[in-house]
N, C-alpha and C positions, 0 to 999 in steps of 0.2 A: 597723881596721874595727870593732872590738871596740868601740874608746872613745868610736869614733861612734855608735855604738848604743848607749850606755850614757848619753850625754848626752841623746841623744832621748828617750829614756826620762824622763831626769829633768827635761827641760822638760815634756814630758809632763803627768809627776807634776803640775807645778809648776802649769803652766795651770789644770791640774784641783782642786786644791789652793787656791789663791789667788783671796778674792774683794777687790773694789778696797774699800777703806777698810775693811777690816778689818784688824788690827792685834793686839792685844793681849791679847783674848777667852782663850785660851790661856794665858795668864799669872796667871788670877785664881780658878787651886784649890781659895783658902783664901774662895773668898765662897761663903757657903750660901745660895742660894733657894730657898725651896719652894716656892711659885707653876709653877704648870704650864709658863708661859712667861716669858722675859723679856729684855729688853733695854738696854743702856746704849749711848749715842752720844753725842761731841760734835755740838754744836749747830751749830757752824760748820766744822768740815771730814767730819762724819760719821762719822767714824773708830770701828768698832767698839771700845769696852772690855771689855763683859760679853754673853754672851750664853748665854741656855738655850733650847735648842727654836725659836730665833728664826724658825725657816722651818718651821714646822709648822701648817697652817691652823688656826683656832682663832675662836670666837665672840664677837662682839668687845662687842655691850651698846653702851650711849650714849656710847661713844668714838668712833663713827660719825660722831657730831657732828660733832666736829673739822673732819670734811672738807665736811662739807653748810653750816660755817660759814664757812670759807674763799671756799669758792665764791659762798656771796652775799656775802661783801664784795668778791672781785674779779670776780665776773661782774655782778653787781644795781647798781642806784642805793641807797643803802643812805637817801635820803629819799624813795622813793619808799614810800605808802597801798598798804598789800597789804589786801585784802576777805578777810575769813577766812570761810569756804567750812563746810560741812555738814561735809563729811568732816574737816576741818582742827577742826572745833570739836567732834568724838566720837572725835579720837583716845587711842587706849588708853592706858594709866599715867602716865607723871607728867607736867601739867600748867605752863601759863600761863594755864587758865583762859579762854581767847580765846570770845570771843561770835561766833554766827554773822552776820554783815552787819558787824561790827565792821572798823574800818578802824585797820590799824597800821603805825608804820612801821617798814622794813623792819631797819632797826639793830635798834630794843626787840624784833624777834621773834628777830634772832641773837641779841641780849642775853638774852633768856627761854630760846633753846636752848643756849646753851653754859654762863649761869650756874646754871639752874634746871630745865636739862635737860626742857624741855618740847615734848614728844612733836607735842604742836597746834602751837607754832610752826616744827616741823620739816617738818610735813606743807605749810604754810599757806605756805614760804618754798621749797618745790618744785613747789608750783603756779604759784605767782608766776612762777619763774622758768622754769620749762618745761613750762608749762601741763596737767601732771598726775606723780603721783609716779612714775609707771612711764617716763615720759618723763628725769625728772629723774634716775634711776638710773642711764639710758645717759647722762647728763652726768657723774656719779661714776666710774664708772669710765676712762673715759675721761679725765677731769682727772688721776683719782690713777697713772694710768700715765704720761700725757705731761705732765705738771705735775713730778708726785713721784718717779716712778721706781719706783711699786709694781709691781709684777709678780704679785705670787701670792691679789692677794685679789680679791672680791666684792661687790659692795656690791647690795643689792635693796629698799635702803628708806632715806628720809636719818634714820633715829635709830636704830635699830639692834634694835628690838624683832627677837625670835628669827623666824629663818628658814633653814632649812639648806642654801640655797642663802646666805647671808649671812656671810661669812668674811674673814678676815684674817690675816698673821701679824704676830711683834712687828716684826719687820724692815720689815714695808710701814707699820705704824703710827708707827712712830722716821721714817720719812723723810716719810711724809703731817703730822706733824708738826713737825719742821724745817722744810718749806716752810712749813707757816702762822705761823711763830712767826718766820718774815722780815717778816709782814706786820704794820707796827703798829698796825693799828685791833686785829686782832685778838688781839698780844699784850696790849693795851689790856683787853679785853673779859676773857681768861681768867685776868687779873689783878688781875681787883677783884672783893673780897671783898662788898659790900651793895652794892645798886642799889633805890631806890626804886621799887616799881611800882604806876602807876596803869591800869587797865583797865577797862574797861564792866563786869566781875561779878569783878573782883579788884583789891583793892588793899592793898597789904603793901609790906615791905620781904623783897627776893631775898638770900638767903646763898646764896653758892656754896655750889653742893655739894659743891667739891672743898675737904675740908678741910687737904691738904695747904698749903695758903696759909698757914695758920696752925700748924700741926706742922712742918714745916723752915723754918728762918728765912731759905734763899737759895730758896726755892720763887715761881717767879713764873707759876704756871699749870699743867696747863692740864685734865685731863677726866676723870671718873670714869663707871664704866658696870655695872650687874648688872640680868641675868635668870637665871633658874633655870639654862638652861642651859649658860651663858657665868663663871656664877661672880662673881663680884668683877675687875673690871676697871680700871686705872688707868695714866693719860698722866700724866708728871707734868715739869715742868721747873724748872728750877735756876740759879741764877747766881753767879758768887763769881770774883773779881778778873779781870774781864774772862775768864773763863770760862762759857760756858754746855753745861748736861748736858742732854739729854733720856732718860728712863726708862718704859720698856712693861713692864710687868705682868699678864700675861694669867692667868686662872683661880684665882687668892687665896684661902683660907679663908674671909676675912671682909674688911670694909674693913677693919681694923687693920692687920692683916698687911699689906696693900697697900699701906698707907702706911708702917709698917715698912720694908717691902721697897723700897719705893722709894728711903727716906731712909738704907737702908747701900750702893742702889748709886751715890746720890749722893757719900757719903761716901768713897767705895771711891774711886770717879772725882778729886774733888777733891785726897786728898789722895797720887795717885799721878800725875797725871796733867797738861800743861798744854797751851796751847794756842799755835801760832806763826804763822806764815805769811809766804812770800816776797813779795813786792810787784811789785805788776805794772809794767813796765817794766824789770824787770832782764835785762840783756844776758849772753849765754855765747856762749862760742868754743869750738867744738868739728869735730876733721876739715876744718881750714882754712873753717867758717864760722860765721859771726856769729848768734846767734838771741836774740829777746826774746819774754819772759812775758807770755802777750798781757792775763792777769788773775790779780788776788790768788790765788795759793797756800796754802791752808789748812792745816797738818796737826795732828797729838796727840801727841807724846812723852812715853816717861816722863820725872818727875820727875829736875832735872840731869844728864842724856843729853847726849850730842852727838849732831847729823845731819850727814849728807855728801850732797852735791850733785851727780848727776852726769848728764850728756846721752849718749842714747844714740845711736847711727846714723842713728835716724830720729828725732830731734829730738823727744825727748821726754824732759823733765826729770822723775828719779827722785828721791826725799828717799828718803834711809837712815838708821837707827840700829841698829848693834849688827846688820850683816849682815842686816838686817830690813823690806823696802818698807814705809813708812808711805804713800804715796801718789806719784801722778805727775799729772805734768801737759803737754798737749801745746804744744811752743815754735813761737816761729812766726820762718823767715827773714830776714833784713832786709841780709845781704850773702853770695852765692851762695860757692861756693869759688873760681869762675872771676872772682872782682868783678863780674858782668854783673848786672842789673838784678832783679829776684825779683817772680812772680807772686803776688800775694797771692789768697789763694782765703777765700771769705767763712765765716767760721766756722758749721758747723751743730754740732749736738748728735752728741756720737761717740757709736756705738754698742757696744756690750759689747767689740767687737775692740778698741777701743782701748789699755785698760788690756793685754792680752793680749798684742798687738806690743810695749807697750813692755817688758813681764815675758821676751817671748822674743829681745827686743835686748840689754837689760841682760846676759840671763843667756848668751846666744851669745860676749859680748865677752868671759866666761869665759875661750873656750876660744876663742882667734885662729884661725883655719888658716894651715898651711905654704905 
């Protein structure tokens, strides 16, 4: 009776303990940050590597963007004439300069907001699209939970000027940018360093502002952001032998540091870390039945590790290393125990139990019963 108690206990534990794609966070000591917050994840399976304060709400400046950019390349006509509006052509700090009656199109205003961080095409591309910025806030959050997976933050304006109802942590900003950095107009966009601009009362050539483009040499993107009360802010991402990093930097000294910091936790990532994935279609036998991977399998190991493969009870495939969940994935049927025929049931988005059953499968076959 004891030992059943004892196990509950540590499943328990373990539930509570255990979030999905975290991984290795725990293992990295020896990395100093000094930025209020911050984050490391791969790009493609998510998998925490580094994390400080990750889930600590925090002000997040013109990394906002990110997501108010997204959104108009996958919800807008991106050639659709946006008319820039009173309010859109006197919005506060830093600029594209946009003329009021000015007619633009809706790419050059993402291009203007994510290279040159200007505040008027942010305002100007959530009128656009939901016909006033207080409108377009309840499209933000709403995207960044059912889109991204954010859960803990806020959004009450698309650029991020100060507002303390306006929050994030690095955790929701690593996965709001993930998703956007699958999309390639827009890895396109927070990837290129000059952009000619022509405008009715501006005309220049745009330098990113994110000078990480040009200080790490695998840096391909993507956002920097500072107000007084937010500090130094920086998104930043990376790429290096079919590896891609993403990195949140919440509240920095200064940009330097920011970029600093970014590029040791790139370095940190790279040179411990790599990336694999099972391949969708692969079949397992397990409890006299047959099951296949209904999609690509992502995950992060350390460097020259072994993982081990295994199906739990309820048909959900574990990756291991070193007695260590790096992630799961749910399998799907395709010949019963009985040989009889198998319902397929249409895949929807699992919700947080999922990971959770297959943590408390895995860890039950432990301990068999008599």
């Amino acid at each position: 009776m004891m030992k059943r108690i004892k196990v509950i206990s540590m499943i328990v534990l373990l539930l509570s303990a255990f979030t999905p794609q975290a991984g290795f966070a725990e293992k990295s000591e020896n990395l100093s940050i000094q930025s209020e917050a911050a984050i490391l994840i791969d790009g493609e399976s998510g998998q925490v590597l580094y994390e400080k304060n990750s889930e600590k709400k925090m002000y997040p400046a013109s990394i906002t963007k990110i997501l108010t950019g997204i959104i108009a390349i996958e919800q807008g006509n991106l050639e659709d004439k946006v008319i820039i509006s009173e309010e859109a052509r006197n919005a506060e700090g830093t600029r594209v300069y946009l003329k009021e009656g000015e007619e633009v199109p809706l790419k050059k205003l993402v291009q203007g907001l994510l290279m040159n961080s200007g505040n008027d095409a942010g305002v100007a591309i959530a009128e656009h699209l939901a016909g006033s910025v207080e409108n377009f806030t309840q499209v933000m959050n709403t995207f960044a939970e059912e889109k991204t997976g954010a859960k803990d933050s806020n959004f009450t304006n698309p650029h991020g000027l100060y507002d303390d109802n306006h929050y994030v942590t690095a955790e929701d900003m690593a996965k709001i940018t993930k998703y956007a950095m699958k999309n390639e107009t827009f890895k396109e966009i927070v990837g290129t360093k000059e952009l000619d601009w022509k405008g009715e009362e501006w005309e220049t050539t745009i330098i990113n502002h994110n000078r990480l483009l040009w200080r790490y040499d695998d840096a391909t993107g993507v956002k920097t952001g500072w107000v007084s009360k937010s500090g130094h802010t920086l998104v930043g991402s990376a790429e290096r032998d079919g590896m891609e990093l993403i990195a949140v930097v919440l509240k920095a000294n200064n940009a330097e540091h920011a970029y600093t910091e970014a590029g040791k936790l790139f370095d940190y990532g790279f040179e411990n870390y790599e990336t694999s994935s099972i391949p969708a279609g692969k079949t397992y036998k397990s409890n006299g039945e047959e099951y296949e991977l209904p999609e690509t399998l992502a995950y992060t190991k350390e460097n020259n590790s072994e993982i081990t493969e295994q199906v739990t009870r309820k048909g959900y495939l574990l990756i291991e290393s070193d007695d260590e969940i790096l992630t799961s994935g749910k399998l799907e049927v395709v010949q019963a125990s009985n040989g009889g025929p198998v319902k397929l049931e249409e895949n929807g988005s699992e919700d947080n139990s999922s990971w959770k059953d297959a943590i408390f499968q895995w860890f039950a076959s432990l301990f068999p019963s008599k």
